[in-house]
N, C-alpha and C positions, 0 to 999 in steps of 0.2 A: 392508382386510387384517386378518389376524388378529396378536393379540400373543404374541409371544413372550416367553418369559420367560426370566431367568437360568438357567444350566444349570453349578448349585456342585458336582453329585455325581461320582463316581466313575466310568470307563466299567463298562458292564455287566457280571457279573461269571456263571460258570457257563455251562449251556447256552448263553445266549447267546452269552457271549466265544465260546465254543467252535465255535459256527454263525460267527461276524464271523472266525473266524481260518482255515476251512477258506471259505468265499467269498472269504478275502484269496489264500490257494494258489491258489486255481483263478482268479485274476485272472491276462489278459493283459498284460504289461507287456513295453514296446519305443521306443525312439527313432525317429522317424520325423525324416528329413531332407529339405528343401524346397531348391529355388533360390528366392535374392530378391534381386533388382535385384545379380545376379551373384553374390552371396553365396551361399556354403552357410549352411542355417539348420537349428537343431535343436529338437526340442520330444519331454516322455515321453509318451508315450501310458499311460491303465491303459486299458485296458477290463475292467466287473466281472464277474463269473462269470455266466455266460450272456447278455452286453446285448452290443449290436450299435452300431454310427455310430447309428442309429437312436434310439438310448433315447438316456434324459438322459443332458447332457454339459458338464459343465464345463469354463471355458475361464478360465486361469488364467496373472496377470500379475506377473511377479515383484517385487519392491523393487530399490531401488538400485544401481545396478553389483554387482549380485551375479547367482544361476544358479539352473535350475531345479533342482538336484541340492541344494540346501539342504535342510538339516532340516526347517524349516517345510510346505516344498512336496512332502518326499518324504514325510512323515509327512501329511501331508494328502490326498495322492492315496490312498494305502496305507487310511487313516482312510473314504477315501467309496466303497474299493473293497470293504470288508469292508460297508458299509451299501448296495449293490446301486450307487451312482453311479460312474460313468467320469468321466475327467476328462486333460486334454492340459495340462499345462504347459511355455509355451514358454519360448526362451532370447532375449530380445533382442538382436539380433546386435551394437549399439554400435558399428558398423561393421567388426566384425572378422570373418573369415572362419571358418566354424564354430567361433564360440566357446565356451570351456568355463570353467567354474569363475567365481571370483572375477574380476572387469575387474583387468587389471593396468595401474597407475597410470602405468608406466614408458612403458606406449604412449601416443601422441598420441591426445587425444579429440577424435573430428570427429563424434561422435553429437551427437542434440537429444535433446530432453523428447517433445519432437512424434514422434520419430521411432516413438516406441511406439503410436501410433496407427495409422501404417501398417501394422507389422506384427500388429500384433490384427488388424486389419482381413484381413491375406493371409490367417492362420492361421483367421478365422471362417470364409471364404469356402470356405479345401483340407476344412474338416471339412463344408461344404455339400455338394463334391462327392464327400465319402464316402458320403453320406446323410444327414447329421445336420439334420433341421428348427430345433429349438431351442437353442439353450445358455444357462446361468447361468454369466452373462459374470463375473470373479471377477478381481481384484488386491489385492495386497498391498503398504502402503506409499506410494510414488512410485509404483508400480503399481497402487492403486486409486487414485488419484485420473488414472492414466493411462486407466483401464479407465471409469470416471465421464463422462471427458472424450470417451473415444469412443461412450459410450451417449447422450451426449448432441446429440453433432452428427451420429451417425448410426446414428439408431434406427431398426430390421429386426425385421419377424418371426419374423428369425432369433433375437432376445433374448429371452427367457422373462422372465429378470428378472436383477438387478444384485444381487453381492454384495461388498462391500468390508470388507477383513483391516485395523485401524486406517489410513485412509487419510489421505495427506498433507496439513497445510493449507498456505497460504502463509504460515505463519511460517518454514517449510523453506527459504523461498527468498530470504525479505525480509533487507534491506540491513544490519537488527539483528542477526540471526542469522550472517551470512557477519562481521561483525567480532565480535561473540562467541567464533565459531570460531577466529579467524585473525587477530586482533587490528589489522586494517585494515580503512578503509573501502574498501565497494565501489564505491561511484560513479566514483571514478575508471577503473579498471577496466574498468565496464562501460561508460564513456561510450567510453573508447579504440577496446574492440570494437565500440561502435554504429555509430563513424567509422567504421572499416575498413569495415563491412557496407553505409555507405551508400555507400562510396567504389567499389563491388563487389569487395573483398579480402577477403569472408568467411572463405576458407581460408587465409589468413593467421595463425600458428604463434605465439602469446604465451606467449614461455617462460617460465620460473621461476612459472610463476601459479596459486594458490591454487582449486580447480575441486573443489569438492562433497565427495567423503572425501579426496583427491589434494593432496598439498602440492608446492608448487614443480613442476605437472603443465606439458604444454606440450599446451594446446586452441586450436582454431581461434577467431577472433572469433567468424564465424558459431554455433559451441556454446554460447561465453558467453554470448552476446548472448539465445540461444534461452532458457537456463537461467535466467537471472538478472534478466532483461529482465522488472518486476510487468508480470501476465495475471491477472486476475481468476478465470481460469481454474484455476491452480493450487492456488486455496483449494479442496478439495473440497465443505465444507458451498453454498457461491456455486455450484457448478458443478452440485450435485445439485437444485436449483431447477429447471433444463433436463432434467432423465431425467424419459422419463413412463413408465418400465416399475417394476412392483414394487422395493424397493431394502430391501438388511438392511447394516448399518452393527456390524461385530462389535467391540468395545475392551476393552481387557486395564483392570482395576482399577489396574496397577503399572505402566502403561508410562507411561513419561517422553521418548518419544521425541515423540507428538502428544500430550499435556501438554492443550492448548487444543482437543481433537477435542470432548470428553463435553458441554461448556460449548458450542462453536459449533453442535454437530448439535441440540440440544436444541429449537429451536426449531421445525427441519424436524420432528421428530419431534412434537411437540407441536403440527403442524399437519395429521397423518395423513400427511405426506408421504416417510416413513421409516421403517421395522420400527430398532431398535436392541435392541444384545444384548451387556451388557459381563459380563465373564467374569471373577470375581475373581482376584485376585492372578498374573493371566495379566501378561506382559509385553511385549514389542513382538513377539516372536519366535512366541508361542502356542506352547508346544513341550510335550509328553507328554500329560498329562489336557485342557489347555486345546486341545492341537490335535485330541483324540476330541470334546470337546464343541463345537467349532467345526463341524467335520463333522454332529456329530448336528443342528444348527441349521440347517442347509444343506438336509440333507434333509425337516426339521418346514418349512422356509419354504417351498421344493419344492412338496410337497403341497396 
C-alpha cells in the first residue's frame, strides 16, 4: 500500500473551493428509513453530484450514544460530497424506535456493543440492493472499533477497504477507567449482571447504575455484561490483526480521548499492516480543517 502522509495545510483555496462548493449544491442529500427487527431505522444519505449507488460509497459508523446528525459526521459527508464521494451515515437504533439526537440517559439501556454489528451488517446489505458493489466501511470512536470488529469477522467483496476516525481501545472499557470515571469498582457490578445472564435474567433492570456516559442509568444485565465484560475484541489495534482488506487508522495530535491509540497502532503500522494519518492539533471530534483534511485522505487512500 502506498503512504500517506500528514495533511497540516489549509483546505484548498480559489477555483478550487469554488468547484468543491458548487459539486457540494448539486449533492443529493435525504434520510432514508429502513424496518430492523421491528424497529424503524434511520441513516443520511449524500449522494455526490452526478454518482449513482454504483460509484464509491461510504459506509459510516457513529461514536457513542450519540447520532448521525453530529458535526463530525455532517461535516464529513458534506467534506466527501464536495470531493466527488457519497457516503450513508447511519443512526444506531440502541433499541429505540427511530431514534434521533443524542441517547437519552433517562431511557433504559437494553442495546450491546455487538449490537452495531448487526446493523452495519443490514445497512451494508440495503445499499447492496441499491447497486452498490463496494464500500469504504468507516467508524468513528466506539464505532470504529465496531466497524474493525465487523470487517473482521465478516469480510465481503462488498469491502473495498477500512477506514477508522481515532478508534476505540480497551482502555474505554477496562475496569481502570470505569472507577476513574465513577469512583467505584466494576467488578462487583459486572459480576452481579454476569449472574443474572447465566441465570437467563438478562433483561433484568439494575437501577441507579453507573453505564458508560449515564450516571445512576438503569441498564439490563444482559447490556452490562455485553459492554463491560474484557473481549479482546474491543482493543482496536488486537482486532485489526484479523482485517485483511486495506485499513487507514486517522488520529488527531490533541485528542485525549484514545490517548494510547498512536503508541498501540504503531506496531501494526510498522509491520505494513496499517496506512496511519494523524492530523495535527486535530482533537477527538476532527471538526472544521481537520475534518476537510480527513476527507481528502480518504479519497488519496481510495485511489
Amino acid at each position: 500500500m502506498k503512504k500517506l502522509m500528514s495533511i497540516l495545510t489549509p483546505w484548498v483555496l480559489g477555483a478550487n473551493l469554488m468547484a468543491a462548493s458548487t459539486a457540494l449544491l448539486a449533492a443529493e442529500t435525504k434520510e432514508i428509513k429502513q424496518t430492523y427487527q421491528g424497529l424503524s431505522v434511520n441513516a443520511n444519505l449524500v449522494l455526490a453530484d452526478g454518482k449513482s449507488y454504483s460509484d464509491e460509497m461510504v459506509l459510516l459508523t457513529h461514536g457513542t450514544l450519540t447520532h448521525k446528525d453530529r458535526s463530525t459526521y455532517a461535516q464529513l459527508q458534506k467534506n466527501l460530497a464536495a470531493q466527488g464521494v457519497s457516503s450513508l451515515t447511519m443512526n444506531l437504533s440502541l433499541g429505540v424506535n427511530d431514534r434521533q439526537g443524542e441517547y437519552d440517559c433517562a431511557v433504559p439501556h437494553t442495546h450491546k456493543h455487538t449490537d452495531a454489528l448487526k446493523e452495519i451488517d443490514f445497512w451494508l446489505n440495503w445499499l447492496k440492493t441499491q447497486g452498490t458493489e463496494q464500500v469504504t466501511l468507516m467508524g468513528h470512536s466506539r464505532g470504529g472499533n465496531q466497524a474493525a470488529w465487523y470487517a473482521a469477522e465478516h469480510d465481503s467483496p462488498a469491502i473495498k477497504n477500512v477506514v477508522l476516525i481515532a478508534p476505540a481501545t480497551g482502555e474505554q472499557q477496562s475496569a481502570q477507567d470505569y472507577e476513574s470515571k465513577y469512583g467505584k469498582p466494576l467488578a462487583p457490578i459486572l459480576e452481579k449482571a454476569q449472574a443474572l445472564v447465566a441465570q437467563g435474567k438478562g433483561d433484568t433492570l439494575l437501577e441507579n447504575t453507573d453505564f458508560i456516559y449515564c450516571k445512576k442509568a438503569k441498564v439490563t444485565a444482559a447490556a452490562f455484561a455485553d459492554y463491560y465484560a474484557p473481549k479482546p475484541q474491543f482493543d482496536t489495534p488486537t482486532i485489526l490483526q484479523k482485517v485483511n482488506k486495506p485499513t487507514l487508522v486517522i488520529m488527531g495530535s490533541a485528542d485525549t480521548v484514545v490517548a494510547d491509540l498512536p503508541e498501540k497502532i504503531k506496531p501494526l503500522a510498522d509491520a505494513g499492516k496499517v496506512e496511519t494519518l494523524m492530523l495535527e492539533d486535530a482533537d477527538h471530534f476532527f471538526l472544521d480543517f481537520a475534518n476537510e483534511d480527513m476527507a481528502s485522505a480518504v479519497v488519496e487512500f481510495n485511489q
